[in-house]
N, C-alpha and C positions, 0 to 999 in steps of 0.2 A: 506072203513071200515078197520080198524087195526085188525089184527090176534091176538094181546094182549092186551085185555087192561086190568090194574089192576087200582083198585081207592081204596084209604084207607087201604093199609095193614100195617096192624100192627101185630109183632112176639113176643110173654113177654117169657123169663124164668127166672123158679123160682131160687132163691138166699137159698139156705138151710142150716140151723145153727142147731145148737143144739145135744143132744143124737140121740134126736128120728130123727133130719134131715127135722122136717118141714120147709114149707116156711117162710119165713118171711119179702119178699118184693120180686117185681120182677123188672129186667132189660128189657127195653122195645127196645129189638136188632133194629127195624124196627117198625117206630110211624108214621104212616099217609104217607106213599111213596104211588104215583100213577106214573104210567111208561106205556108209549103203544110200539109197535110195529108193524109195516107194514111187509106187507111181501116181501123178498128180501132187507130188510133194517137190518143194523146194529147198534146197540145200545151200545156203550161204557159205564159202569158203573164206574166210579171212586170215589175214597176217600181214607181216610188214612185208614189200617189196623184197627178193630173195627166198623166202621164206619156203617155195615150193611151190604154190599155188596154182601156177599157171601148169607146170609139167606137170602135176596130179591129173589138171583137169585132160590134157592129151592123152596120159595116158592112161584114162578111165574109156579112151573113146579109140584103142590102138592109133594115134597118130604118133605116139613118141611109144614104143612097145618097152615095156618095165623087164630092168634084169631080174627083179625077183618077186618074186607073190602071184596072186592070180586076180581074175574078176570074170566073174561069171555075169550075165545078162540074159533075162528070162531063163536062169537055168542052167543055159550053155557060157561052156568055159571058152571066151573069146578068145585066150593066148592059145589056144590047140586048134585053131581053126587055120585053114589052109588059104591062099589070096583069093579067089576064086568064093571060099565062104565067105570068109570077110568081108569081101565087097558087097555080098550082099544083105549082110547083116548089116555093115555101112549105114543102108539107109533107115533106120531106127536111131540111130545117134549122131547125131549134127552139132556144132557150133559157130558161137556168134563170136570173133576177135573181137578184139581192142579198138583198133585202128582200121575202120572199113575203107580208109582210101587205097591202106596199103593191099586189101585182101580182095580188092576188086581189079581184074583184069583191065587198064588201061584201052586194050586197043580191042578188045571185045562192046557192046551194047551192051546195059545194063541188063536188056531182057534177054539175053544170049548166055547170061552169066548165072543168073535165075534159073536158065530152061536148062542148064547143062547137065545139072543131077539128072532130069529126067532123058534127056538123052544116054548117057552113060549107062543108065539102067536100060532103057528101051522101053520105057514105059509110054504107052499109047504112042497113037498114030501123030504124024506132025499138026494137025490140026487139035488137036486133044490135048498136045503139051500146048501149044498157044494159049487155049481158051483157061487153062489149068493156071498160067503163067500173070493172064488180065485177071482171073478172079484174085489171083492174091495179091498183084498190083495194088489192088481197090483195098484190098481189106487192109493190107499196112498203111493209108494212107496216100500212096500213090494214083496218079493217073493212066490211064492204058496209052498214053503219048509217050510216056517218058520210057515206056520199054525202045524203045527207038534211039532213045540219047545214051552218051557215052557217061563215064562216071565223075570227070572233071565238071560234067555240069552242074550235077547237085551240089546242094550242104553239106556237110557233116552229118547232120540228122538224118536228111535224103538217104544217103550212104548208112548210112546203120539201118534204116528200113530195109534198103535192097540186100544186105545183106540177112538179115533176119527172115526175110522173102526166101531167097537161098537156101537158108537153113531148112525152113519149114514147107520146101517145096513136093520134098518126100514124106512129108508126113511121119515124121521119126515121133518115134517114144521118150527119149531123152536130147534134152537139148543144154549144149554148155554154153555159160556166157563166162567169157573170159574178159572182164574188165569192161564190158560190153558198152558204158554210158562214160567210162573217164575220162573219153576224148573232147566230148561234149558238153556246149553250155548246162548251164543250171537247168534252165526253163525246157532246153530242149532235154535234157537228161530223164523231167520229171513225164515228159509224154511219151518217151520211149520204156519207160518204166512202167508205163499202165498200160502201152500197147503190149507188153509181153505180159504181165498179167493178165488180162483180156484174154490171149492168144491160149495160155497155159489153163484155165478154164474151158475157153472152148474144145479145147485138143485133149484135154487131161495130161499131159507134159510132164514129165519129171523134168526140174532143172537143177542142176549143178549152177549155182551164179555164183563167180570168184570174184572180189571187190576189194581195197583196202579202205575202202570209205564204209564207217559202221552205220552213216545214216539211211544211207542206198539198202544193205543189209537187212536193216532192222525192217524197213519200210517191203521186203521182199520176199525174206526166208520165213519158210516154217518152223525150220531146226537149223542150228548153227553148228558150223565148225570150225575151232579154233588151231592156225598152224604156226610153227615156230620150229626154225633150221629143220623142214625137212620131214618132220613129227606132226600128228595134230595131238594136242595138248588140251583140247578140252571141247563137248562137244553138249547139245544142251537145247531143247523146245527155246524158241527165241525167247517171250516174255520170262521166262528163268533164269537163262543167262546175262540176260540184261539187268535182272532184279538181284541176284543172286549170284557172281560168277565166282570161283571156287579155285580158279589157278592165278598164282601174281601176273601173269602175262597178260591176261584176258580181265583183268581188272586196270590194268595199267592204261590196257587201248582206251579201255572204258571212259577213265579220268581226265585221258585225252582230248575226249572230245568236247568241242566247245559250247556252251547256252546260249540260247538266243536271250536270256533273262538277264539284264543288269543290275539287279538287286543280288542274283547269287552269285557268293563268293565258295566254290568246291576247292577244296585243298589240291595243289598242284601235285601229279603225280611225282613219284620219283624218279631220279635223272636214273635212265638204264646204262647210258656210255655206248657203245657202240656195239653193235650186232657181232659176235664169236665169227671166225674163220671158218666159213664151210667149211674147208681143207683141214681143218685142224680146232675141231667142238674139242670141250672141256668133256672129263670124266664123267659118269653119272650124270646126275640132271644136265642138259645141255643151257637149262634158260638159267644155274646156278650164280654165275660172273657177272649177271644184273641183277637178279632178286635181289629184292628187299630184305626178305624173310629166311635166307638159305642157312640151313643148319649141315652139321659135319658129314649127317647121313648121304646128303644132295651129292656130296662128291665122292660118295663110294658108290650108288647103285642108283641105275634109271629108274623113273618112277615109269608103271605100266598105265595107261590109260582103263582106269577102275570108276565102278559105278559109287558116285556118291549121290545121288538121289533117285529119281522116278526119272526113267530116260533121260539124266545125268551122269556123263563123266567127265572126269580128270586126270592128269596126270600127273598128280605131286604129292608130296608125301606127307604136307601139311594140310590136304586138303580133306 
C-alpha cells in the first residue's frame, strides 16, 4: 500500500477586482492531480514555474487544504480529520522550502527554531529535546555551538541544513522538498543533495522533491512526475522517462537541457510561445496551443493520464 495517495486535487484562488475587491473568477493552481507515494520512495515533481508544483506539494501535506479530492496517508483520510488530529498527524510530514532564510525565524536561535516542533508536540523533558536537537546538529553537518547563533550568521547552505534539521526533528515519514537546493550554489547544492539522500536511507523517507531543474531530478527521483497548468501529464520510473518520454511536454524539457559535450549537436527543441492563461486554458488538451504534434481531436477532449507502458503514464492522445 502507498503511504500517499492523493486522487483529484484540485486548489482555485480567487482573482479580485474591483473597490470592494470581490472575486470574480478563480485560477485553478492544481485541477485534477493524483500522485502516490511508497514509503522510502522518491517522487520528482517537475514543470515549468507556475505549473502547480509547489501548491500540490502543500497540499499533499494540509498546509494549503485542496477544494477538491482527497489524500489519505497510512490509510487515513487527512481532509476529515479535525485540528487537534491533524496536528498530530503533522508530525509525519514535514518540509524543506525554497528559501531557508525566509523560513527561519529571524529573532528566534537557530536551536530554538529546530527544538520548536518538539516543544509544540511536548515531546520529552527539556533536557531530552536538547540532547535530541545537538544529535542532529552533528548529523547535518553542524556544530552543537551554532545552536546558540541567530540565522543571519550562516550560509545559505548553513540555513538549508537548519532547516532540513527542522524538518526531520519529528521523525516524519514523508518529507517535501519544495525547490529545496535552487537557492544555492552549484557545489553547495550538490552536498545538500546527498545529505538528503544519506538522511532518506537512514530514515526510509518518502520524499516528494519539486525542482524545475531536470538534472537535480534525475540525480534524485525514483519515479517522476511530470506537471503542466495544474495537471500531471505524464508520470514514469525515472530511467524510462528520460529514455523514453511519451508526452510533447516532457520531451520538450528534455531537449532543453544542455550537454556538457561539444562535439554534440541535439536538434533545438521547438519554440512553445508562451505558457496559456491559468485564468482562461484552451479547450481539451490544455499543452494543445504549443505542441508540436496537435491534431483536431486535442481540441475537442482532454486526454486522461493512461498507462502506456510498465508503470508508464501519459496524458495525450498521440501517445
Amino acid at each position: 500500500m502507498s503511504l500517499v495517495e492523493a486522487a483529484g486535487i484540485a486548489v482555485r484562488y480567487p482573482v479580485r477586482t474591483g473597490v470592494l475587491q470581490r472575486p470574480t473568477h478563480w485560477i485553478r493552481a492544481v485541477d485534477g492531480a493524483d500522485i502516490q507515494l511508497r514509503a522510502g520512495e522518491t517522487v520528482g515533481l517537475v514543470g515549468e514555474s507556475g505549473s502547480g508544483k509547489s501548491t500540490l506539494g502543500r497540499a499533499l501535506i494540509a498546509l494549503r487544504r485542496p477544494d477538491e479530492g482527497s489524500i489519505r496517508f497510512n490509510g487515513q483520510d487527512i481532509l476529515a480529520l479535525e485540528a487537534p488530529a491533524l496536528k498530530v498527524l503533522r508530525r509525519k510530514m514535514q518540509i524543506v522550502f525554497q528559501d531557508p532564510n525566509a523560513s527561519l525565524d529571524p529573532r528566534r536561535t537557530v536551536g530554538g527554531s529546530v527544538r520548536m516542533g518538539l516543544d509544540l508536540h511536548g515531546i520529552g523533558t527539556r533536557a531530552e529535546r536538547a540532547v535530541a536537537v545537538r544529535k542532529l546538529f552533528q548529523r547535518v553537518g553542524l556544530r552543537p555551538e551554532h545552536m546558540a547563533r541567530f540565522p543571519h550568521e550562516f550560509s545559505g547552505g548553513q540555513r538549508q541544513r537548519i532547516g532540513i534539521a527542522r524538518a526531520l526533528i519529528l521523525e516524519p515519514q514523508l518529507l517535501v522538498c519544495d525547490e529545496a537546493v535552487s537557492a544555492l550554489d552549484v557545489s553547495v547544492q550538490a552536498q545538500i543533495l546527498n545529505l538528503l539522500k544519506d538522511l532518506q536511507a537512514e530514515r526510509g523517507l518518502a520524499m516528494l522533491f519539486i525542482s524545475h531543474n531536470l538534472a537535480v531530478i534525475e540525480h534524485m527521483a525514483d519515479r517522476i512526475a511530470v506537471m503542466y497548468a495544474g495537471r500531471i501529464v505524464e508520470e514514469a520510473p525515472r530511467d524510462e522517462l528520460f529514455a523514453a518520454p511519451r508526452h510533447p511536454y516532457t520531451r520538450t524539457l528534455l531537449q532543453a537541457v544542455p550537454t556538457p559535450d561539444p562535439t554534440r549537436r541535439d536538434p533545438r527543441p521547438p519554440p512553445l510561445g508562451e505558457p496559456p492563461d491559468p485564468a482562461n486554458l484552451p479547450t481539451g488538451c490544455r499543452f494543445r496551443s504549443r505542441c508540436p504534434i496537435a491534431m483536431p481531436r486535442c481540441a475537442e477532449t482532454e486526454p486522461v493520464l493512461a498507462e502506456v507502458g510498465s508503470g508508464h503514464r501519459a496524458a495525450c492522445w498521440a501517445a
